[in-house]
C-alpha positions in Angstrom: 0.0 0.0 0.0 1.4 3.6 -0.7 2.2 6.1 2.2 -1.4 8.5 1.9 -0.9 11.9 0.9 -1.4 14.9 3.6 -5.2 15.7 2.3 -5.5 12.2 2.4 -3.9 11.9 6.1 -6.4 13.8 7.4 -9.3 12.7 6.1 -8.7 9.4 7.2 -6.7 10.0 10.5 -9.4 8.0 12.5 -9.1 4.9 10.2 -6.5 2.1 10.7 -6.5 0.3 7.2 -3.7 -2.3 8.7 -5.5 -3.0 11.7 -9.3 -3.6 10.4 -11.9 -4.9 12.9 -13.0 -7.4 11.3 -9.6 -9.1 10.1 -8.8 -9.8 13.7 -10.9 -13.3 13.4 -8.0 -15.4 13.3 -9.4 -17.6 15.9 -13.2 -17.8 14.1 -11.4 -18.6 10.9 -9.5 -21.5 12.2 -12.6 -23.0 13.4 -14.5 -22.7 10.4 -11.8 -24.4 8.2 -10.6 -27.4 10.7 -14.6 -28.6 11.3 -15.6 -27.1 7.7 -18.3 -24.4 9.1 -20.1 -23.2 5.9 -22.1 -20.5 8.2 -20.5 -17.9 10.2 -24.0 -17.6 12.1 -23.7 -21.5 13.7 -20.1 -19.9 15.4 -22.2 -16.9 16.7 -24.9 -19.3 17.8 -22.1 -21.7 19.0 -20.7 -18.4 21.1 -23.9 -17.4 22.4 -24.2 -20.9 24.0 -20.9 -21.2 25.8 -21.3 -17.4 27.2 -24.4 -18.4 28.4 -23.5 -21.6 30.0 -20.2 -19.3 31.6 -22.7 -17.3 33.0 -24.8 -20.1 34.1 -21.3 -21.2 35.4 -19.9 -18.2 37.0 -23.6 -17.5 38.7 -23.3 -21.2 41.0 -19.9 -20.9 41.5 -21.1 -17.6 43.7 -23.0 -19.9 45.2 -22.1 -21.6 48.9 -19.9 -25.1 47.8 -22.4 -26.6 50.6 -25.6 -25.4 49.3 -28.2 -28.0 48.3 -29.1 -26.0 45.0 -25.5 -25.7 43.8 -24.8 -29.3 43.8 -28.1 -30.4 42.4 -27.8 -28.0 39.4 -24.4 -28.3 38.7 -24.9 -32.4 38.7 -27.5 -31.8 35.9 -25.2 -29.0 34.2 -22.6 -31.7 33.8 -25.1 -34.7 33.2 -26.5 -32.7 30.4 -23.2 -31.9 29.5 -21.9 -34.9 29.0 -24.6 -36.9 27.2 -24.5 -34.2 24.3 -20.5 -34.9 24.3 -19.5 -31.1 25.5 -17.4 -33.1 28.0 -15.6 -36.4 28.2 -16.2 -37.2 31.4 -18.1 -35.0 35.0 -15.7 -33.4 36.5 -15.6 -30.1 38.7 -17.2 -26.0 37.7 -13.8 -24.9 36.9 -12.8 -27.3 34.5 -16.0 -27.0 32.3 -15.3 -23.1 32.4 -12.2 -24.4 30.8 -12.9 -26.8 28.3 -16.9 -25.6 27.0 -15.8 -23.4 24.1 -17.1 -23.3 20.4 -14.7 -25.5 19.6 -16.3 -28.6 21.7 -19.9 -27.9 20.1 -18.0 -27.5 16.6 -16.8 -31.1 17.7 -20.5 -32.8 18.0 -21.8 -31.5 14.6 -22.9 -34.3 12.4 -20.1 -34.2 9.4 -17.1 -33.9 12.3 -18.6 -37.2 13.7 -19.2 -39.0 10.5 -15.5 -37.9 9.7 -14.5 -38.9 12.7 -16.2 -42.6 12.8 -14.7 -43.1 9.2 -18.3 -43.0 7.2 -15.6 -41.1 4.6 -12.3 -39.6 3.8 -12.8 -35.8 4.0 -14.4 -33.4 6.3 -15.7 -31.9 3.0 -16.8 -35.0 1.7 -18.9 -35.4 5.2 -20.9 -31.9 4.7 -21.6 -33.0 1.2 -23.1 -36.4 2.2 -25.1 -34.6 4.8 -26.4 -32.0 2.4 -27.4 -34.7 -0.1 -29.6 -36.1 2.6 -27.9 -39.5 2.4 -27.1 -40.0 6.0 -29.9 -40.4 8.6 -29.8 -39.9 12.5 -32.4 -42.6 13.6 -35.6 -42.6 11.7 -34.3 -39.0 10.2 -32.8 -37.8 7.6 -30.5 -34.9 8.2 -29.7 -32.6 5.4 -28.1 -29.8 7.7 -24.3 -29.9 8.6 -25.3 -27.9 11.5 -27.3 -30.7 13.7 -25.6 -31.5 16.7 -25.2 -35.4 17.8 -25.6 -36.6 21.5 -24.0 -39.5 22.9 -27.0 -42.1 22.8 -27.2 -40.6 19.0 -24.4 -41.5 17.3 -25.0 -45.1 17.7 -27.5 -44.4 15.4 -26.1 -42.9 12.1 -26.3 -45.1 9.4 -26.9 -44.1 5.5 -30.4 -43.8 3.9 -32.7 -46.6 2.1 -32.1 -45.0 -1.6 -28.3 -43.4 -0.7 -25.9 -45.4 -3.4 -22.9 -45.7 -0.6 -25.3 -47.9 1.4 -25.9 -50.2 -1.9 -22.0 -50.1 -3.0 -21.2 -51.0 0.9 -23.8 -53.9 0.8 -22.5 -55.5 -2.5 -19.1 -55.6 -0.9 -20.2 -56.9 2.1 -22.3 -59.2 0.0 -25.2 -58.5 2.0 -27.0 -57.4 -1.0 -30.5 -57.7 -1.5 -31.8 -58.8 -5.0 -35.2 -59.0 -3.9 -35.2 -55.8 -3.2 -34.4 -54.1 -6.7 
């Protein structure tokens, strides 16, 4: 970039072209290309949720260690934790306020588990699969990258009925159906 002229100086004395705002996403950035985040809104929503669970956090930690309240709330704060897979395993206030970030939702969305469980190669590969409606959750088929997996749900992912991976995996298998066709 060239030095700015004097005229040009002043008019734009209160603007920092090498320090922008909005380039000073590093962080966001990161996220988005190591769990393939199409949509910068699921980060913000992703943010909203761990402030609110820090202030959720932060509010029974003012709490009395011995009060009857704390305990029973912060036992269902980390039961509920830990069946959506935030945590690994229960453990004390101060190390969720530690390890809930964006990055541990990021962690439970449905193409980082199906990478992750080997359904495919490619984190990419996994968004696409999910957007072509060929993997379903259950009885459901999930067509957003977005939906967030539990524990007692990712027992449950298999491919669809019509999804040609399922048919390609079954004729290698030899499992394969000709009644069916």
């Amino acid at each position: 970039m060239r030095e700015l002229k004097y005229h040009e100086k002043k008019l734009l004395k209160k603007v920092d072209f090498f320090d922008w705002k909005l380039d000073d996403n590093d962080r966001e950035i990161k996220i988005m290309r190591r769990y393939y985040v199409q949509k910068r809104e699921d980060l913000k929503y992703y943010s909203k949720l761990v402030g609110k669970l820090r202030r959720i956090i932060y509010k029974l930690k003012a709490l009395d260690k011995d009060d009857l309240f704390r305990i029973r709330q912060t036992k269902l704060l980390m039961n509920k934790l830990y069946d959506m897979g935030i945590l690994n395993y229960k453990t004390n206030l101060e190390d969720v306020e530690k390890k809930v970030n964006v990055s541990a939702f990021c962690r439970r969305r449905l193409p980082v588990v199906l990478f992750r469980n080997k359904y495919c190669e490619t984190m990419k590969e996994a968004v696409t699969f999910v957007e072509q409606s060929q993997i379903r959750v259950g009885v459901d088929v999930i067509n957003n990258p977005a939906f967030i997996v539990t524990r007692s749900m990712e027992d449950h992912i298999t491919w669809t009925e019509g999804s040609k991976i399922k048919k390609k995996l079954e004729e290698y298998n030899g499992t394969k159906d000709d009644y069916n066709e």
